[in-house]
KEKE-3310 file (N, C-alpha, C; in steps of 0.2 Angstrom, whole numbers, plus 5000, padded with zeros to 4 digits):
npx = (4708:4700:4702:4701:4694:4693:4682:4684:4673:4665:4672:4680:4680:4685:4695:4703:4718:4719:4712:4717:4731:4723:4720:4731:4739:4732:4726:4720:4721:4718:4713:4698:4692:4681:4676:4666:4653:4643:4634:4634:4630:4621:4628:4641:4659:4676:4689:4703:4714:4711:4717:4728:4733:4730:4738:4752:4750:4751:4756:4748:4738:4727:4712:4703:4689:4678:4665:4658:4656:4659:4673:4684:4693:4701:4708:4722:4724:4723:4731:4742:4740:4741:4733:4732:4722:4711:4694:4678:4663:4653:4639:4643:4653:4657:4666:4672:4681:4692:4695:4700:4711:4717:4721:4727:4739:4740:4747:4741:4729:4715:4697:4679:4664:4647:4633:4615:4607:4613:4616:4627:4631:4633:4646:4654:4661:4671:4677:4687:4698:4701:4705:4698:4683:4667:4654:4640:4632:4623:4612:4624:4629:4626:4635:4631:4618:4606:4608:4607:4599:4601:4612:4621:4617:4621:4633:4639:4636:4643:4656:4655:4658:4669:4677:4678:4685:4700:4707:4717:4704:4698:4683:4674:4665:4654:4646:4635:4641:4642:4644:4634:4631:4644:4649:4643:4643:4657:4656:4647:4657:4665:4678:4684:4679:4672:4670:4662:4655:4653:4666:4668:4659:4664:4668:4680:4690:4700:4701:4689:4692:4701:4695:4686:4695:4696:4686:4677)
npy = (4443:4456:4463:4479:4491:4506:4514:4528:4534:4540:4549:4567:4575:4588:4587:4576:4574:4575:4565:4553:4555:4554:4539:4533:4534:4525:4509:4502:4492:4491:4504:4507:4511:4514:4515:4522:4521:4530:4522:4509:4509:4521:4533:4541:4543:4539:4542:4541:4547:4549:4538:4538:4548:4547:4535:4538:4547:4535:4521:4509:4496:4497:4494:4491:4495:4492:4500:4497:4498:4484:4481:4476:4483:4493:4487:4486:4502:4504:4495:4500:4515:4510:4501:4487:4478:4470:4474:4469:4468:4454:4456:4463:4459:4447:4439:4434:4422:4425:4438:4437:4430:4440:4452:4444:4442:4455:4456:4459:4458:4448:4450:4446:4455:4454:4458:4464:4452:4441:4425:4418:4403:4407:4408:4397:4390:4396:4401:4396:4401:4413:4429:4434:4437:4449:4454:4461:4474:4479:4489:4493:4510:4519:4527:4527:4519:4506:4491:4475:4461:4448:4446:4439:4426:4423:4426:4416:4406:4407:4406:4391:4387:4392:4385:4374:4373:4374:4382:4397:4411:4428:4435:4449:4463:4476:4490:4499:4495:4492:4497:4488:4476:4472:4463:4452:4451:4448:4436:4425:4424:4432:4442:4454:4470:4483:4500:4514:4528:4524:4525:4543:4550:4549:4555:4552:4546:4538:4532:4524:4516:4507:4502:4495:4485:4476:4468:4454)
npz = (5156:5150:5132:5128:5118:5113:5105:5092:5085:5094:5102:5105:5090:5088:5096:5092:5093:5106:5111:5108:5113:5126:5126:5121:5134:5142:5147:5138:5123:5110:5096:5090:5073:5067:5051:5038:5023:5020:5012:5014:5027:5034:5037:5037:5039:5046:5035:5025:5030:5043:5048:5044:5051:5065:5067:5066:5080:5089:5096:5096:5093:5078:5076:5062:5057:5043:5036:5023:5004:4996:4999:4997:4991:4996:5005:5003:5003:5015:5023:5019:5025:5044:5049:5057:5060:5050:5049:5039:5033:5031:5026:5015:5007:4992:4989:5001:5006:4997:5002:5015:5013:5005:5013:5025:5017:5014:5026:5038:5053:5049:5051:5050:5049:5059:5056:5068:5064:5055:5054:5065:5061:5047:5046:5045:5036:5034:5047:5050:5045:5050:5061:5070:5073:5071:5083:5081:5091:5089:5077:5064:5061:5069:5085:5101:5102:5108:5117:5110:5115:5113:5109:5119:5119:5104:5104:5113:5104:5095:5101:5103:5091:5088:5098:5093:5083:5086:5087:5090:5090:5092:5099:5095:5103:5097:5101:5111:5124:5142:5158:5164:5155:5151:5159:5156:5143:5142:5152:5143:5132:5125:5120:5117:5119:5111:5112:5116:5118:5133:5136:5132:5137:5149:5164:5168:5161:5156:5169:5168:5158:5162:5173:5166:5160:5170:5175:5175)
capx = (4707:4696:4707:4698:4696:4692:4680:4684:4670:4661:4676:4678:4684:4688:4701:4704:4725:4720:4709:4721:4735:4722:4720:4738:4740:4727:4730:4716:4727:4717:4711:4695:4693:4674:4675:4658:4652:4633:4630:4631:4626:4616:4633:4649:4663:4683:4694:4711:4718:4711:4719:4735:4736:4731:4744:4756:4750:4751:4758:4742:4736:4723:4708:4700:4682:4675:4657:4657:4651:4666:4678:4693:4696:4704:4713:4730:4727:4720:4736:4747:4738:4742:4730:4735:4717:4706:4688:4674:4655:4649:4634:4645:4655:4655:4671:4674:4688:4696:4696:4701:4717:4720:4720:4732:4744:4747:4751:4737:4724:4707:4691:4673:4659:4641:4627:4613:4602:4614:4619:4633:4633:4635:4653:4653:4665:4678:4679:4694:4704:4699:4709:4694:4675:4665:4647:4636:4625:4617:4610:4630:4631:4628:4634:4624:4613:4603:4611:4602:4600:4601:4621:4623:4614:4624:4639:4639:4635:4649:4661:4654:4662:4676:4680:4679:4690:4702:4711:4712:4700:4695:4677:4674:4657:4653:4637:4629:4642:4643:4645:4629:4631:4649:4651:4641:4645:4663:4655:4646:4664:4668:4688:4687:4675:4674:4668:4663:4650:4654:4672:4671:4657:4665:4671:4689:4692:4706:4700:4683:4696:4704:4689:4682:4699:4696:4679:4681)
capy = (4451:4455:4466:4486:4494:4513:4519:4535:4536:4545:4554:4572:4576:4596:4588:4572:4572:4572:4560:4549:4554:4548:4531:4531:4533:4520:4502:4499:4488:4492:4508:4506:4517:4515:4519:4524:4525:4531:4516:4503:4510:4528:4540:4544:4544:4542:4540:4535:4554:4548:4532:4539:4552:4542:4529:4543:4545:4531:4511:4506:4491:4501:4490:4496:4491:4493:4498:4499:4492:4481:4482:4473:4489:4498:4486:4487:4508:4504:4496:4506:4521:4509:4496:4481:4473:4475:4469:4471:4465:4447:4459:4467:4454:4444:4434:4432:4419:4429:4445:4434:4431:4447:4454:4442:4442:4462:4456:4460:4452:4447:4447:4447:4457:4450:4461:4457:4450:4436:4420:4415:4400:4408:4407:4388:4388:4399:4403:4393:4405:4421:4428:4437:4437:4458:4454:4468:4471:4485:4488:4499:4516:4525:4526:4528:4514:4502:4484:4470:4458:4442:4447:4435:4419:4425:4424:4408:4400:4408:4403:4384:4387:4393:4381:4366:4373:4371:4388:4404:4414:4432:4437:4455:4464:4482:4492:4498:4492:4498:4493:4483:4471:4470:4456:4447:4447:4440:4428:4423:4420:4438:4443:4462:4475:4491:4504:4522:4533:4524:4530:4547:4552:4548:4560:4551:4541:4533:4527:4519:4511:4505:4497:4488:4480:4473:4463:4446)
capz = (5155:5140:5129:5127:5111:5115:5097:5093:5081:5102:5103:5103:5083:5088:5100:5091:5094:5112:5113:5105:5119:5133:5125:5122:5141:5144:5146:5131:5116:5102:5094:5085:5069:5061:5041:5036:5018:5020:5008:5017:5034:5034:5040:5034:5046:5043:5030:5025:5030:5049:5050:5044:5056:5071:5065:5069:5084:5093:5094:5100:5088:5074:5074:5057:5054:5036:5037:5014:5000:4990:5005:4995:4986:4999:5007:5000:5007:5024:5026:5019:5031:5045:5049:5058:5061:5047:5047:5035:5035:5028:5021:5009:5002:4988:4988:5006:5009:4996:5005:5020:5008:5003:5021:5025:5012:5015:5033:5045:5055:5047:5054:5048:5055:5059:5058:5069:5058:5051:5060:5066:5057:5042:5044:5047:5030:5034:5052:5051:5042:5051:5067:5073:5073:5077:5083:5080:5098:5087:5071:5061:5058:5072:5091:5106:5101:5112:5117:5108:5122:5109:5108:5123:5114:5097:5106:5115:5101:5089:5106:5101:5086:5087:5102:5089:5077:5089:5085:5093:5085:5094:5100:5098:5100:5097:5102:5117:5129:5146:5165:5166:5149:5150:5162:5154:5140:5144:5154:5136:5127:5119:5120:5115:5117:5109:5118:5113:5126:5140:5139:5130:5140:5154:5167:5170:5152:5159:5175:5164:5154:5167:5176:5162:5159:5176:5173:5173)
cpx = (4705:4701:4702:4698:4690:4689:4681:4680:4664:4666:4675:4682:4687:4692:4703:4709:4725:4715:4711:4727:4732:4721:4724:4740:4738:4730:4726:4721:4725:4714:4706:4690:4686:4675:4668:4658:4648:4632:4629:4629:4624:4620:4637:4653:4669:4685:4701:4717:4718:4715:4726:4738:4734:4736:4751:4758:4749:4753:4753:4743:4730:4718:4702:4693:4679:4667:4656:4656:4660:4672:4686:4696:4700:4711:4719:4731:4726:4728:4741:4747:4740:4739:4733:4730:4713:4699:4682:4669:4653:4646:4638:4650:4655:4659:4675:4680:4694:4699:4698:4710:4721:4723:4726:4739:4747:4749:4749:4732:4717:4701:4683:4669:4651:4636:4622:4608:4605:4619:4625:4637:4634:4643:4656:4659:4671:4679:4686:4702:4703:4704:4704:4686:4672:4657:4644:4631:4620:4618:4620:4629:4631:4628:4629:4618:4613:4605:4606:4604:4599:4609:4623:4622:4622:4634:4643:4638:4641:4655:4662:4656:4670:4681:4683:4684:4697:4709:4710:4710:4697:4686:4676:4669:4658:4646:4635:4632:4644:4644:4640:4627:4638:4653:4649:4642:4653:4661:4651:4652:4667:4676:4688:4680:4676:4671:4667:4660:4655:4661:4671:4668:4658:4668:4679:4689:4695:4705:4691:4688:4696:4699:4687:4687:4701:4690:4680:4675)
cpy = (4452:4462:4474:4489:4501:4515:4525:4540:4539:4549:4562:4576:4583:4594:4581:4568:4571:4568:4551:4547:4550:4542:4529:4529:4527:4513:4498:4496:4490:4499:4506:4512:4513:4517:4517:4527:4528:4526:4511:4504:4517:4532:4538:4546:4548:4539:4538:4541:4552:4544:4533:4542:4548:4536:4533:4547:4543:4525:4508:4501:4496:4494:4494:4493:4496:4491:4501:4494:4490:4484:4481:4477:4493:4495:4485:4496:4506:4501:4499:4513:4517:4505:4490:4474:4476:4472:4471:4466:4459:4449:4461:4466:4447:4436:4434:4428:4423:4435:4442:4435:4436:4450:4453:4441:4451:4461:4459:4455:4452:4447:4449:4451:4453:4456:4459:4452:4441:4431:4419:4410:4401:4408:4400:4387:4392:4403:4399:4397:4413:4423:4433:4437:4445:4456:4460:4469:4476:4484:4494:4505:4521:4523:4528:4524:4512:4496:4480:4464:4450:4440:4441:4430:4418:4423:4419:4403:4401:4404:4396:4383:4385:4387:4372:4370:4374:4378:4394:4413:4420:4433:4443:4457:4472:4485:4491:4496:4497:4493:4488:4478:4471:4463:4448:4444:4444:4436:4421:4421:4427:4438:4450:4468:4482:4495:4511:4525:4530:4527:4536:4549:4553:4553:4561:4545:4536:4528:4523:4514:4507:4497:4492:4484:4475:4469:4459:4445)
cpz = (5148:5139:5127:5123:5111:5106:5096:5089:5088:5102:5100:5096:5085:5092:5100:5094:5103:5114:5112:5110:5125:5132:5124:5130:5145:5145:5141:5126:5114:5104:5091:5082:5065:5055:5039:5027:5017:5014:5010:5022:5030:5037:5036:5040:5043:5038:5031:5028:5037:5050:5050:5051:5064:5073:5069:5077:5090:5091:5096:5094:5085:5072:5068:5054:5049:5036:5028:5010:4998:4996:5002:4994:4988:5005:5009:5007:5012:5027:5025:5025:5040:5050:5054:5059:5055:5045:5042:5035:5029:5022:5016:5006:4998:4989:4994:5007:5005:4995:5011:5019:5009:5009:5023:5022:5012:5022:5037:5045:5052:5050:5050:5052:5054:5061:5063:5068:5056:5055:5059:5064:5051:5041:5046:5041:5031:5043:5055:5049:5045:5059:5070:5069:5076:5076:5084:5084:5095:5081:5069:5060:5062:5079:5096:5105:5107:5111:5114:5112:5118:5107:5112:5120:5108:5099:5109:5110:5095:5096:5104:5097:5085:5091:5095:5084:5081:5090:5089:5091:5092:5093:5101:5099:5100:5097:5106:5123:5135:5152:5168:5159:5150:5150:5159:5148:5138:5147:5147:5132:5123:5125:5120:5116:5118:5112:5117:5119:5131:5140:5138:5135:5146:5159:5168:5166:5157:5164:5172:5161:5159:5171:5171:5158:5164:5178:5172:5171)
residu = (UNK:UNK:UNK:UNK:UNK:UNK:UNK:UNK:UNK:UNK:UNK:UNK:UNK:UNK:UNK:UNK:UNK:UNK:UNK:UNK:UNK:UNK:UNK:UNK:UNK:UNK:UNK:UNK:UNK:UNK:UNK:UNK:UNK:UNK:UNK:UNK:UNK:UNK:UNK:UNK:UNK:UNK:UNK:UNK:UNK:UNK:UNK:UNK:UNK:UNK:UNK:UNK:UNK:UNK:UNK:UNK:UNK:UNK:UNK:UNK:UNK:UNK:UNK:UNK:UNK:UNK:UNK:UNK:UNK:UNK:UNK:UNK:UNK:UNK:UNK:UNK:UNK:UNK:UNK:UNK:UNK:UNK:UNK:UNK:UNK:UNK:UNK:UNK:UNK:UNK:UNK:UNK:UNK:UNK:UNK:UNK:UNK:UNK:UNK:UNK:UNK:UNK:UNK:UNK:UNK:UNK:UNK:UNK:UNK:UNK:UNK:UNK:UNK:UNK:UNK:UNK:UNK:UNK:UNK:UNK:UNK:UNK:UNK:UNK:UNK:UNK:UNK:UNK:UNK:UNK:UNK:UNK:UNK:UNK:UNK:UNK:UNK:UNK:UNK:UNK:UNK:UNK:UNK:UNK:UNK:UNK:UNK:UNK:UNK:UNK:UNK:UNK:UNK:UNK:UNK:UNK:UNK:UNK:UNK:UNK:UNK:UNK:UNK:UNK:UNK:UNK:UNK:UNK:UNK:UNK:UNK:UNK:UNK:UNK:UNK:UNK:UNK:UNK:UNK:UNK:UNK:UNK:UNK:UNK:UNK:UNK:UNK:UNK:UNK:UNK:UNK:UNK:UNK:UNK:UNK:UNK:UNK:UNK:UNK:UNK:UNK:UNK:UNK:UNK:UNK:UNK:UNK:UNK:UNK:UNK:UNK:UNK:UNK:UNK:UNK:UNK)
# end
């Protein structure tokens, strides 16, 4: 059962606290909370005031991807605000294993992101210490993008990875997913997919969750 991480960077921000209660209601695990700084991608999203107040309400798991420059810097707040996953882009770190560290020493989960430009084996040196992997099937910054149909490849081969380190190490992708790439890409090896349009825009949120928790 792939694990469904509802983005609410599609979500409708003038009626954000209910859009927060239908994925509460949902059977999706994770929330996933975009942070945008227009420097490293070209938008500006949320901050550390959204993450709080989301944290508030809901138990969900806060899956919190850092789309900024010097990621380490905020770490410490992200958990504080209420974090429990928190991943940040390869692109825009320096000292990687020891944001990997840091991450888990305040007591959340690590993972990396992969834009799609940058191989998979780049993380050949430390994918051993990370408890997730976020492949990027679109270029960051903004939703509604087009699937890049190389995500398949990119992710059977990080799968090949992960397999030999003998660890269980998540696959998540984000961008562009929907009811005709889904399938496939868990039959590729992904664990987690994020999901923005195809739910928000969807007529009945809940019962979209629903179904693409039921994709094998």
């Amino acid at each position: 059962m792939p694990i469904i991480a509802p983005s609410i960077l599609s979500a409708d921000f003038l009626h954000l606290g209910n859009e927060i209660e239908m994925i509460d209601k949902s059977v999706a695990e994770w929330i996933h909370i975009d942070v945008m700084d227009g420097m490293f991608v070209p938008n500006i999203s949320f901050g550390l005031p959204i993450v709080k107040a989301v944290r508030k309400a809901t138990k969900k798991l806060l899956d919190v991807h850092l789309m900024i420059v010097q990621p380490e810097r905020y770490f410490g707040a992200f958990r504080d605000a209420g974090a429990d996953i928190l991943t940040f882009h390869y692109e825009a770190s320096v000292h990687i294993n020891r944001s990997i560290a840091e991450i888990h020493e305040l007591g959340m989960k690590a993972g990396v992101v992969l834009n799609p430009h940058t191989p998979v084996n780049s993380l050949i040196d430390i994918i051993h210490d990370l408890d997730l992997v976020l492949i990027m099937s679109v270029n960051p910054g903004f939703g509604g993008q087009k699937f890049i149909e190389n995500t398949y490849r990119r992710i059977s081969d990080l799968k090949q990875m992960v397999y030999n380190t003998g660890k269980i190490i998540l696959i998540e992708v984000d961008g562009g997913i929907d009811f005709s790439n889904a399938g496939k890409l868990l039959e590729a090896g992904a664990d987690v997919l994020v999901v923005g349009n195809t739910v928000f825009s969807s007529r009945n949120p809940l019962e979209t969750i629903s179904k693409l928790s039921k994709i094998k």
